[in-house]
C-alpha positions as CSV (number, residue, x, y, z in Angstrom):
1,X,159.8,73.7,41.4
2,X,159.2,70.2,42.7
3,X,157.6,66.8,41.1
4,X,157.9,63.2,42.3
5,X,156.0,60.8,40.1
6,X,156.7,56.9,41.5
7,X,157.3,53.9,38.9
8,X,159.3,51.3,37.8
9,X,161.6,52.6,35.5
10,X,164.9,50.8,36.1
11,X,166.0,46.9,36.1
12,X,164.8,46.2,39.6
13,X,161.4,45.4,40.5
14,X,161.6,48.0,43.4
15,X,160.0,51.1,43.2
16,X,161.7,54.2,41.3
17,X,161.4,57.9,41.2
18,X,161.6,60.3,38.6
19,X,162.1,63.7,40.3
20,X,162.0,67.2,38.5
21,X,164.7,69.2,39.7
22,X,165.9,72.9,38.3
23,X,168.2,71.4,36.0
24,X,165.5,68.8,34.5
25,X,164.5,65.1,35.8
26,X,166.1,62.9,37.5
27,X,165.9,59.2,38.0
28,X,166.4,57.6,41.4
29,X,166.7,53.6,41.5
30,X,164.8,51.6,44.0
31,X,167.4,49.4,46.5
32,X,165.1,47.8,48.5
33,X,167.1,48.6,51.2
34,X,165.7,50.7,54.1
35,X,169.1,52.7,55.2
36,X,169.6,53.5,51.9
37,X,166.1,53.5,49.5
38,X,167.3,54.9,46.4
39,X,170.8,54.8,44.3
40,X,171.3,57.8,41.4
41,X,170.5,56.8,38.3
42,X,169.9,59.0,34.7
43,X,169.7,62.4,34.9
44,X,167.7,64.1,31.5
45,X,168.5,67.7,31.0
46,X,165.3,69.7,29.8
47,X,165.5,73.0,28.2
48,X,161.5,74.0,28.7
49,X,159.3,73.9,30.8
50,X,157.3,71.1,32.3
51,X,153.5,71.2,32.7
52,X,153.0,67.4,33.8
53,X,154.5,64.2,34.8
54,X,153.3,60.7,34.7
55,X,154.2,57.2,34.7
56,X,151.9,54.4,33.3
57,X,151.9,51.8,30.5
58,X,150.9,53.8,27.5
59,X,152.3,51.0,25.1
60,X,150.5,47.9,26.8
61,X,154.4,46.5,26.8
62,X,154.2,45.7,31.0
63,X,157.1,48.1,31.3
64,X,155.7,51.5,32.8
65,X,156.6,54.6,30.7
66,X,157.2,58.1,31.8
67,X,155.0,61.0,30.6
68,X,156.9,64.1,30.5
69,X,154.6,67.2,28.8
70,X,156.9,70.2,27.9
71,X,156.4,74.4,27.0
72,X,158.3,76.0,25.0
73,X,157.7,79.3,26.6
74,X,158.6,82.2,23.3
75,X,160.7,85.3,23.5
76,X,157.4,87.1,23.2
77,X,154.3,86.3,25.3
78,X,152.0,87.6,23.4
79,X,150.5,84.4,21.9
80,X,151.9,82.2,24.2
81,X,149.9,79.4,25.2
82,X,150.0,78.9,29.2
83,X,150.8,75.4,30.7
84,X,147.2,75.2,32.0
85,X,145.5,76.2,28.9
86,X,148.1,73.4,27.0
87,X,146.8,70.7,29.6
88,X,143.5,71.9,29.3
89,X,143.5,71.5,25.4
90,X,145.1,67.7,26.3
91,X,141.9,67.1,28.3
92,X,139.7,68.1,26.0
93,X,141.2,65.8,23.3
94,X,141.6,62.8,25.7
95,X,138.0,62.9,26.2
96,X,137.0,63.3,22.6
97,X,135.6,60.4,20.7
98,X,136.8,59.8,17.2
């Protein structure tokens, strides 16, 4: 499991990380400095699983925002909605007109 999606997510207008690890996501600060690019910053335990990352301004605020789309995988799979048919079903909202 491995996801780095780049933004701006601390104080510092250098550039962050938010990294999906095993244990959930974690946010490295930008330094700016070249020896040493990123400091440890908030660490967000998830207990599902993710499907997607992003970062962008989804509230027109300036400040980027992080996306984070989660499964809740049941006990029993039969039902269960896959991560791909989940982001399918997202894309097939996004792109309807209301």
């Amino acid at each position: 499991m491995g996801c780095a999606v780049p933004g701006n997510f601390g104080p510092a207008s250098w550039p962050d990380l938010a990294l999906l690890t095993t244990a959930g996501i974690q946010i490295l600060l930008g330094t700016g400095k070249g020896s040493a690019p990123f400091s440890a910053g908030q660490s967000i335990a998830l207990r599902n699983t993710v499907c997607w990352m992003a970062s962008g301004d989804l509230n027109d605020d300036g400040i980027p925002d992080l996306l984070v789309i989660t499964y809740n995988s049941p006990a029993s799979a039969s039902g269960a909605m896959s991560c791909r048919s989940l982001l399918s079903k997202l894309a097939d909202v996004r792109s309807s007109r209301c």
